[in-house]
GUPAVEX-85452 format. One line per field, with one value per residue (C-alpha): residue number from 1; x, y, z. Coordinates in steps of 0.2 Angstrom, whole numbers. Layout:
N
seq <- (NUM:...)
xx <- (X:...)
yy <- (Y:...)
zz <- (Z:...)
This chain:
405
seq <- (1:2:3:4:5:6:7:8:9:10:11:12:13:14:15:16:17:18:19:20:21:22:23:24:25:26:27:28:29:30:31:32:33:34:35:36:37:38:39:40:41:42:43:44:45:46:47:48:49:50:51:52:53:54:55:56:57:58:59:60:61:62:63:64:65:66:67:68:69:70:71:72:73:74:75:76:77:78:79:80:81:82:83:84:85:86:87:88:89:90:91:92:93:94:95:96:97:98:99:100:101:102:103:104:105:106:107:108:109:110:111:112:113:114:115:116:117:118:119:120:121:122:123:124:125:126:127:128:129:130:131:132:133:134:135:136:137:138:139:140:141:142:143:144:145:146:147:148:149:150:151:152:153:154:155:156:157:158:159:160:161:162:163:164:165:166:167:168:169:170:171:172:173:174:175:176:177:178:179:180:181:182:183:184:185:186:187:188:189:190:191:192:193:194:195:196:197:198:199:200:201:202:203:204:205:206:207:208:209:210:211:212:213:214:215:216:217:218:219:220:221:222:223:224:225:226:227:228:229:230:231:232:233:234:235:236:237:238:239:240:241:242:243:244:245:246:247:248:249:250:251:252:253:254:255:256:257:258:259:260:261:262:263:264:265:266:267:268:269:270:271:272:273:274:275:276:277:278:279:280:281:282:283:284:285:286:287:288:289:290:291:292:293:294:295:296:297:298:299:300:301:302:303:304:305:306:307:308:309:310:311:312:313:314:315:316:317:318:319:320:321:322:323:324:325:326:327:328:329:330:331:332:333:334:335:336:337:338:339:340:341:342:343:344:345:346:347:348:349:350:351:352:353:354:355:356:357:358:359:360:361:362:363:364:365:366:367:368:369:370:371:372:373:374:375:376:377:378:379:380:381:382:383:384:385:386:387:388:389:390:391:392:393:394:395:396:397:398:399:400:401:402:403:404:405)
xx <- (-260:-251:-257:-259:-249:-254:-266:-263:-263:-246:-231:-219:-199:-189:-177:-159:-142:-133:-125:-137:-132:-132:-142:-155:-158:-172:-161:-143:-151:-159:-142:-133:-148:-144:-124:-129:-139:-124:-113:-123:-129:-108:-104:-119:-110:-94:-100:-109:-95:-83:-98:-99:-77:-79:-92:-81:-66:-75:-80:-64:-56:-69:-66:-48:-49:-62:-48:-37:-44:-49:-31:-27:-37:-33:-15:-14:-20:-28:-11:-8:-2:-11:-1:3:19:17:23:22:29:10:5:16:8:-10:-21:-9:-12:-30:-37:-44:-56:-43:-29:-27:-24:-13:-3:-3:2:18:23:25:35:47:48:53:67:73:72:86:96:94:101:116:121:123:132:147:145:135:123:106:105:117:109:90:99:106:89:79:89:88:68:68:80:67:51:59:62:46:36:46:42:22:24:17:23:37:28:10:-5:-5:-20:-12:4:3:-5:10:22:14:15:34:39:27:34:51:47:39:55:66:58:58:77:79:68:78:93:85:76:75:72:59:51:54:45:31:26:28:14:3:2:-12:-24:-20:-23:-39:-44:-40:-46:-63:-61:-55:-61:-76:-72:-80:-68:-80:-80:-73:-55:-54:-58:-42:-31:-30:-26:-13:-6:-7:3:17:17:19:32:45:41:46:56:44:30:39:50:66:69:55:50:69:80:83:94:81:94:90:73:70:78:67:52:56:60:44:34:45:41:21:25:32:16:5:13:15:-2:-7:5:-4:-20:-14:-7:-25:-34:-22:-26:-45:-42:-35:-16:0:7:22:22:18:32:45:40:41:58:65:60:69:85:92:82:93:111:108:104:119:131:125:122:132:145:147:155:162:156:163:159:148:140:137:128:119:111:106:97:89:84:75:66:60:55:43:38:33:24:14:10:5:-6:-15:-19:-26:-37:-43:-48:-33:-40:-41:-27:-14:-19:-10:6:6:12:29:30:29:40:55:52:54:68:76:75:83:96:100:103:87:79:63:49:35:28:34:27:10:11:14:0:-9:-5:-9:-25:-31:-27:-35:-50:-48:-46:-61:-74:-87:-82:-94:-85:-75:-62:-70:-55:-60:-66)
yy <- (-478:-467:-451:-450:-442:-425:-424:-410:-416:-415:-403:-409:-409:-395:-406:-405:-405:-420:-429:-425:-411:-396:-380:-378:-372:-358:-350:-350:-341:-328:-324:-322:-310:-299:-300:-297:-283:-276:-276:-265:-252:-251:-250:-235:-225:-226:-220:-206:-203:-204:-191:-177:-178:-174:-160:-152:-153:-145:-132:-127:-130:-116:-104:-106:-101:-88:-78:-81:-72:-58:-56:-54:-42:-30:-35:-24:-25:-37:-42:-56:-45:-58:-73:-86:-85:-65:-54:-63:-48:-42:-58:-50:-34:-39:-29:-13:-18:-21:-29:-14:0:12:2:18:30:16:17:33:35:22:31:48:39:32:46:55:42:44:63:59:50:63:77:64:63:80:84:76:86:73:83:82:75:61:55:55:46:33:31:29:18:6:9:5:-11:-17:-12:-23:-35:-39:-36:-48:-59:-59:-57:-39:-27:-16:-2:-6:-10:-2:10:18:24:39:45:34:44:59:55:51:67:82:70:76:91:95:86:98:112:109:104:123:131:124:131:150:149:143:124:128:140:130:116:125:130:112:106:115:101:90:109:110:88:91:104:98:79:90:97:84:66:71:68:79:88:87:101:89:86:106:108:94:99:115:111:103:117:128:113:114:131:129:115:125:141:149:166:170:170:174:187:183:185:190:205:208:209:228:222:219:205:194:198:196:179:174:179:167:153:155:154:137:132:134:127:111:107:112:100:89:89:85:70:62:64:55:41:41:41:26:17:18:5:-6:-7:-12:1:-8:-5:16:17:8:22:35:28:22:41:48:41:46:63:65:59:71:87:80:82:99:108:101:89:70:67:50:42:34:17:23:36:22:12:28:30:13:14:30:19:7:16:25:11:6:25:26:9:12:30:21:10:22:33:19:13:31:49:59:73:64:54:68:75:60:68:80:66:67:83:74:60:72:81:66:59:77:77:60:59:78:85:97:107:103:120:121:127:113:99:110:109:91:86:100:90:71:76:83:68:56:68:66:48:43:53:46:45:51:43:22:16:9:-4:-13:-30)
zz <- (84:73:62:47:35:32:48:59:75:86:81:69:72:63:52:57:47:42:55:70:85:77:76:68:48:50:67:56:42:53:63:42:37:54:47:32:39:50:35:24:38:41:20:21:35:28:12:19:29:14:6:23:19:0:4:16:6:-9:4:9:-7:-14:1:0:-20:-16:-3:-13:-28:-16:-11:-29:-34:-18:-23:-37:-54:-67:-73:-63:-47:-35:-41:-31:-38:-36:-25:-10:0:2:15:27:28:22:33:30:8:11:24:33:27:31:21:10:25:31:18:12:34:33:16:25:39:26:17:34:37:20:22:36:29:15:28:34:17:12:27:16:0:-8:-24:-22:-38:-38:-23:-33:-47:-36:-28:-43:-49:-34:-36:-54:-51:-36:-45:-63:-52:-42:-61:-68:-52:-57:-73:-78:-89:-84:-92:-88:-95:-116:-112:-96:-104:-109:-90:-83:-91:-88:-70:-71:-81:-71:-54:-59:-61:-46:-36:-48:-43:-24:-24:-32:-19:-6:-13:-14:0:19:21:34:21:6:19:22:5:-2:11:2:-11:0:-4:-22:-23:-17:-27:-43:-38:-37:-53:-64:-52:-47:-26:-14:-3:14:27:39:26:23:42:45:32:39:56:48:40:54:63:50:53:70:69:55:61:43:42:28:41:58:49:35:17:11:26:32:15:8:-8:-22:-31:-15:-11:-31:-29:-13:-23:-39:-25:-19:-36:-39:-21:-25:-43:-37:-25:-38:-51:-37:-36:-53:-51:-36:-46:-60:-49:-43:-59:-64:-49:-51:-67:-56:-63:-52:-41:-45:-65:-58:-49:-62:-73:-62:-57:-75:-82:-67:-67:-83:-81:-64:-70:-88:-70:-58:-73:-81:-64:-49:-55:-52:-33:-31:-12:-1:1:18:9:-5:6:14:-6:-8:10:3:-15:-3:10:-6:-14:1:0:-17:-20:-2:-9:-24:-16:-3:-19:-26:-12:-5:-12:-19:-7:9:6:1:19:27:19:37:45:37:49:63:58:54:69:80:71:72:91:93:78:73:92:88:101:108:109:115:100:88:101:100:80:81:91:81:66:75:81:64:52:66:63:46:44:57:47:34:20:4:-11:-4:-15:-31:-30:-13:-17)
């Protein structure tokens, strides 16, 4: 007997599709909810996927820009001497510029290296008559030519920022001077006394950077600066000290003349002095070492050439003591604009004390270029001289550059 509609007794077949044999309706749209499903979970992790890769892009984007514009503002000034179009020069030697908290020693270290190997080939050129002053007008105008050059490369003024002027040629003009002065003392005088006096330039830096810049000059910097002086001493071993012009001379002319030389000898170190502090003082504002030397350089130049054909007379060169000049107008270049940038980062004081090292530079490349004699007393000095400025430069210091980012 069969049931009646609607009763609920027995089970009741699932309908099937049309045609009969296949699957059932309610199990098929369970299997396209699961795809479904899948399909959406897969679009969800590939969008946060796709958002993890955008986060991490923007990350390193904004750390990239964030070095970047550290770089610049160690490089020099806020006149676009961190470009990436700048002077590129600086990535090479970036923990020298200013990637370590001793980059100012650093610098002001490799300067007086430089300076030492120009000083050389100084000595080679004059050895073939060449004026003094012929060969400081050919090297500043190979510095002005490279400085003019790498401004123009960033894009800063040749003669600096409108406000520093008048201190950047100030710098230029007493700079002259002080290199006037020393090439006459040399000529009256000794070289190793003429020397020795001039290394009292660090003493009268620090002094007036106390004066007039408000750094403390610590026990520990006199303490080093003057072992470093009694390691000059013991490396030039002066006849002024050891017995000469000054002690053994009986005609008045000459010991009248070796007096005068040493007044010029102590003015040049002084004015010298000024100089540095001035470079300092413009660094504090953050301008291009580049744009300090240029002055210093394009002042120079003309100054030199009016001194070369007044005094000594124009000599033409050969074209090996030609080249010799132009090395000399490079390795200055590096000098200069290093100098520039150790003054910048570090105390006038503690960093003119680094200037010992020139001592030691000369003295090595005298024993291995010039056929000079090694003494005992001169390899004392220079250890004398090593040991104090690493005394120097691993002290604490009071005042840190106001320039370090």
């Amino acid at each position: 007997m069969l049931a009646p509609v609607g009763s609920s007794a027995g089970p009741v077949a699932s309908p099937r599709p049309p045609g009969g044999g296949g699957e059932a309706l309610l199990p098929a749209a369970t299997e396209g909810e699961e795809l479904v499903t899948l399909l959406e979970d897969g679009r969800q992790e590939v969008d946060e996927e796709r958002g993890r890769a955008s986060t991490q892009r923007h990350s390193g984007t904004k750390e990239r820009a964030e070095k970047h514009e550290k770089r610049r503002s160690r490089g020099g000034g806020a006149h676009g001497g961190g470009s990436q179009d700048g002077w590129n020069v600086r990535e090479n030697f970036w923990w020298l510029w200013g990637g370590s908290p001793h980059s100012g020693l650093l610098c002001m270290a490799s300067s007086a290296l430089l300076f030492s190997f120009m000083g050389l080939l100084v000595k080679l050129l004059s050895v073939h008559a060449i004026p003094s002053f012929e060969t400081v007008f050919v090297r500043c105008a190979v510095i002005a030519a490279l400085s003019a050059l790498c401004l123009h490369r960033i894009g800063h003024p040749l003669l600096g920022a409108p406000n520093l002027r008048l201190l950047l040629l100030a710098r230029a003009v007493l700079g002259f001077i002080a290199l006037s002065a020393f090439f006459y003392s040399i000529q009256v005088l000794p070289l190793r006394d003429a020397t020795l006096i001039s290394f009292t330039l660090p003493v009268f830096t620090a002094i007036i950077a106390t004066m007039f810049l408000d750094e403390k000059f610590t026990s520990r910097e006199i303490a080093g600066t003057a072992c470093c002086l009694l390691g000059v001493l013991m490396v030039t071993q002066p006849p002024i000290v050891f017995g000469g012009p000054l002690t053994g001379q009986e005609d008045p002319s000459q010991r009248h003349e070796s007096l005068v030389g040493v007044l010029v000898a102590l003015l040049a170190a002084l004015v010298g002095a000024v100089a540095l502090c001035l470079v300092r003082s413009i660094g504090k504002t953050g301008e291009q070492p580049l744009a300090v030397v240029f002055v210093f350089a394009a002042f120079s130049c003309p100054a030199s050439l009016i001194c070369l054909l007044l005094f000594q007379g124009f000599v033409m060169p050969s074209a090996s003591e030609l080249v010799g000049m132009l090395l000399v107008g490079v390795t200055a270049f590096a000098a200069q604009v290093l100098l520039t940038r150790g003054l910048q980062l570090e105390k006038a004081g503690r960093a003119s004390a680094m200037h010992y090292i020139k001592v030691v530079g000369t003295y090595f490349l005298g024993l291995l270029f010039l056929s000079e004699r090694l003494s005992l007393k001169s390899a004392a000095g220079t250890v004398l001289i090593c040991a104090a400025t690493a005394f120097i430069a691993v002290g604490d210091r009071d005042v840190r550059g106001e320039e370090r980012a």
